[in-house]
VORO-515662 format. One record per residue: x, y, z of N, C-alpha, C in turn. Coordinates in steps of 0.05 Angstrom, whole numbers, plus 5000, padded with zeros to 4 digits. Atoms other than C-alpha are relative to their C-alpha. Layout:
<pts>
XYZXYZXYZ ...
</pts>
This chain:
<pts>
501749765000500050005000501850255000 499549824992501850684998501050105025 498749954980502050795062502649845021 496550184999508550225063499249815018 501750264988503949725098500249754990 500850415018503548975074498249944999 502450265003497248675061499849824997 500550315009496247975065497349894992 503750105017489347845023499449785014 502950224998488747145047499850005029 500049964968490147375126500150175009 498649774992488748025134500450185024 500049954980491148365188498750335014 501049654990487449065225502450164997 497649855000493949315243501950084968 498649915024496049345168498450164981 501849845010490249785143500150225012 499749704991490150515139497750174989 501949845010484150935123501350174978 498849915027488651345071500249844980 499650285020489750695033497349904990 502650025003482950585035498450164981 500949835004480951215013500950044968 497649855029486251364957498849724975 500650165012484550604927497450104997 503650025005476250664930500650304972 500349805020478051384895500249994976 498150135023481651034845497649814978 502150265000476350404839496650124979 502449905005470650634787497349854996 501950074997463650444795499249954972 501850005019459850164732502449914969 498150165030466649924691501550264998 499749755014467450684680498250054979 501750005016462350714633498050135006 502449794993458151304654502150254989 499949685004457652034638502650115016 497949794988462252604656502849974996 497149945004469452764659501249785016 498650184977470652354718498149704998 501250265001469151604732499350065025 501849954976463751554789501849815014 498450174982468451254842498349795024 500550194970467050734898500050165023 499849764982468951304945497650145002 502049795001463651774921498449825008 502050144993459251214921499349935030 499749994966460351014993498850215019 501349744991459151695019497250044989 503949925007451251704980499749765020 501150194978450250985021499750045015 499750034970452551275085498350195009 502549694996447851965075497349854997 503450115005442351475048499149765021 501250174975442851045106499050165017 501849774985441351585147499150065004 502849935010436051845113498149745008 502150254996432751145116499749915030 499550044971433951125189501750175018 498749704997435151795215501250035028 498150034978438051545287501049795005 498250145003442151075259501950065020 498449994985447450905311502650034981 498849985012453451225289502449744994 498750135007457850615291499349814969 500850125018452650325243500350134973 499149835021453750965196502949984981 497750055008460650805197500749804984 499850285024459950095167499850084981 500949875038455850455109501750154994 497549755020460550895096502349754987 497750235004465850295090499049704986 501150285007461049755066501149894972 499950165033464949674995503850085006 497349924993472049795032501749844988 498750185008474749125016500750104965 499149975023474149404947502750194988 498449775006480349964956501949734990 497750305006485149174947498849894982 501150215008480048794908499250074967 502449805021476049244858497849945003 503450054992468649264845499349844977 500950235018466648654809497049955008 502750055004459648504797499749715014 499350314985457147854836500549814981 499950235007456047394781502849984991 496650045003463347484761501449905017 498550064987465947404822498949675020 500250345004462246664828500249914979 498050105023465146544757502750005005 497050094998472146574782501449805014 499450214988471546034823502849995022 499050034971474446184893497350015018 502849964985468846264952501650385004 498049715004470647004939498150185019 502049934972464347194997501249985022 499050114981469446795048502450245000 497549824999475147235022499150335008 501849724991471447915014499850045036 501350014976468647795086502449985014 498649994980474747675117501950275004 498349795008478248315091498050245018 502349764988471848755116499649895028 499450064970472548375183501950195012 496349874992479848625191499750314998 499449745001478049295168497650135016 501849974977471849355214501550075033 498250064969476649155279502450264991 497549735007481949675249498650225015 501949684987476750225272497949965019 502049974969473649975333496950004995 502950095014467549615291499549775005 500750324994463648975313501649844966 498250115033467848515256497449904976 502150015023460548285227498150095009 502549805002454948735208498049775002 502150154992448648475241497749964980 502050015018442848225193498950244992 502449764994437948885213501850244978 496849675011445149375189500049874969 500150215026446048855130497850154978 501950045018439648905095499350385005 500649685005439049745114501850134980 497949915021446149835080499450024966 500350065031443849385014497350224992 502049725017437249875010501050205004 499049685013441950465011500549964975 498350025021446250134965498050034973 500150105026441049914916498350364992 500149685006437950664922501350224988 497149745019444451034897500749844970 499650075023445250444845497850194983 501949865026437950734814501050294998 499249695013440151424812502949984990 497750015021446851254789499349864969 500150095020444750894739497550184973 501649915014438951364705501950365002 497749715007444652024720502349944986 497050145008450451724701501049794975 499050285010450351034672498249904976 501749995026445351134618497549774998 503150214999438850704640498350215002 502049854998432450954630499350005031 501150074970428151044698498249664993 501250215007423850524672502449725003 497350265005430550014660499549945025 498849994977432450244729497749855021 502350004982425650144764500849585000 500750175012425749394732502649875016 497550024991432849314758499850095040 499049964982433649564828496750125017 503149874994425649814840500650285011 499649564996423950554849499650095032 499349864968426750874920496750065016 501450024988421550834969499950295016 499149734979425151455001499550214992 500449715011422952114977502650165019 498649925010429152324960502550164971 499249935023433652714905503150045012 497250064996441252474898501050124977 498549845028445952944850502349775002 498250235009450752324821501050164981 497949895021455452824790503349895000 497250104998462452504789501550215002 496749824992468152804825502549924993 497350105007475752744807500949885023 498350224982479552254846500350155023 499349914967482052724901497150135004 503449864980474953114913499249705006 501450184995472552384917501949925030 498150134981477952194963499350225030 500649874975477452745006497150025011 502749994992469952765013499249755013 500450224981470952005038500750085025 498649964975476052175087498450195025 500549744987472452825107498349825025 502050165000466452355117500349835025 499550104974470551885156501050055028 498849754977473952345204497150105017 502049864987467252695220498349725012 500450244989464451985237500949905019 497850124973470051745282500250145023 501549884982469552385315498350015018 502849964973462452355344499849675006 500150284985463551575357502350045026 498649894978469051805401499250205016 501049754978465652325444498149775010 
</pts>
């Protein structure tokens, strides 16, 4: 890593994860192949940060440790990238066993239960699949109709601007994100 760390993918350790490393990869990491609109590729970063606002929103006294998962829920991806699932049961590893143990390690790095409880689980994936439909009808060139058919239409009366930022505004708007998080879990 960057920050002159070692990673060992198939054992990873807390103590060798750094939220800059994290941050700088996800910025890096683009959502959708790259294959959307704009100047910039919609990053994993940016994306992260709409999950962790739209968890929020969907549960507006979310406990902040639980905020923090969402913010981090696609972390494993700053080492891995963002592969689509059925790909990553075409490559033939149990790549759920691997994933999961990397987002264990980086959970315990920051003073996080190591697995997200069912209730956190299934609030995260309806952020997640919420920022997919608006990324994908701003960005990624699906109709609303496609999108609706794909990911069903947000329950949340909400409006998400999915404008892609350059690598460092994405990076920093994680970090910012995570800093102000860690913060009020520490007080």
């Amino acid at each position: 890593m960057l920050s002159g760390r070692r990673l060992d993918l198939l054992d990873p350790s807390p103590v060798d994860i750094e939220i800059e490393d994290i941050a700088h990869g996800l910025a890096r990491v683009a959502r959708w192949n790259g294959q959307t609109e704009g100047d910039w590729a919609f990053s994993v970063a940016q994306h992260s940060v709409l999950v962790e606002e739209i968890s929020g929103n969907l549960q507006p006294h979310l406990d902040i440790q639980w905020r923090l998962i969402a913010l981090l829920h696609d972390a494993p991806e700053y080492v891995i990238g963002d592969m689509i699932s059925p790909f990553k049961s075409a490559i033939g590893v149990d790549f759920k066993n691997f994933e999961q143990r990397l987002e264990e390690a980086i959970h315990l790095r920051f003073g996080l239960p190591a697995k997200t409880p069912n209730k956190i689980h299934r609030l995260i994936k309806s952020a997640d699949r919420i920022s997919a439909f608006f990324e994908a009808i701003q960005i990624a060139g699906f109709s609303e109709a496609e999108a609706k058919k794909i990911w069903g239409k947000p329950q949340l009366e909400i409006s998400l601007d999915v404008t892609p930022l350059s690598t460092g505004q994405a990076k920093q708007a994680f970090l910012d994100r995570f800093h102000a998080l860690m913060g009020e879990l520490e007080r």
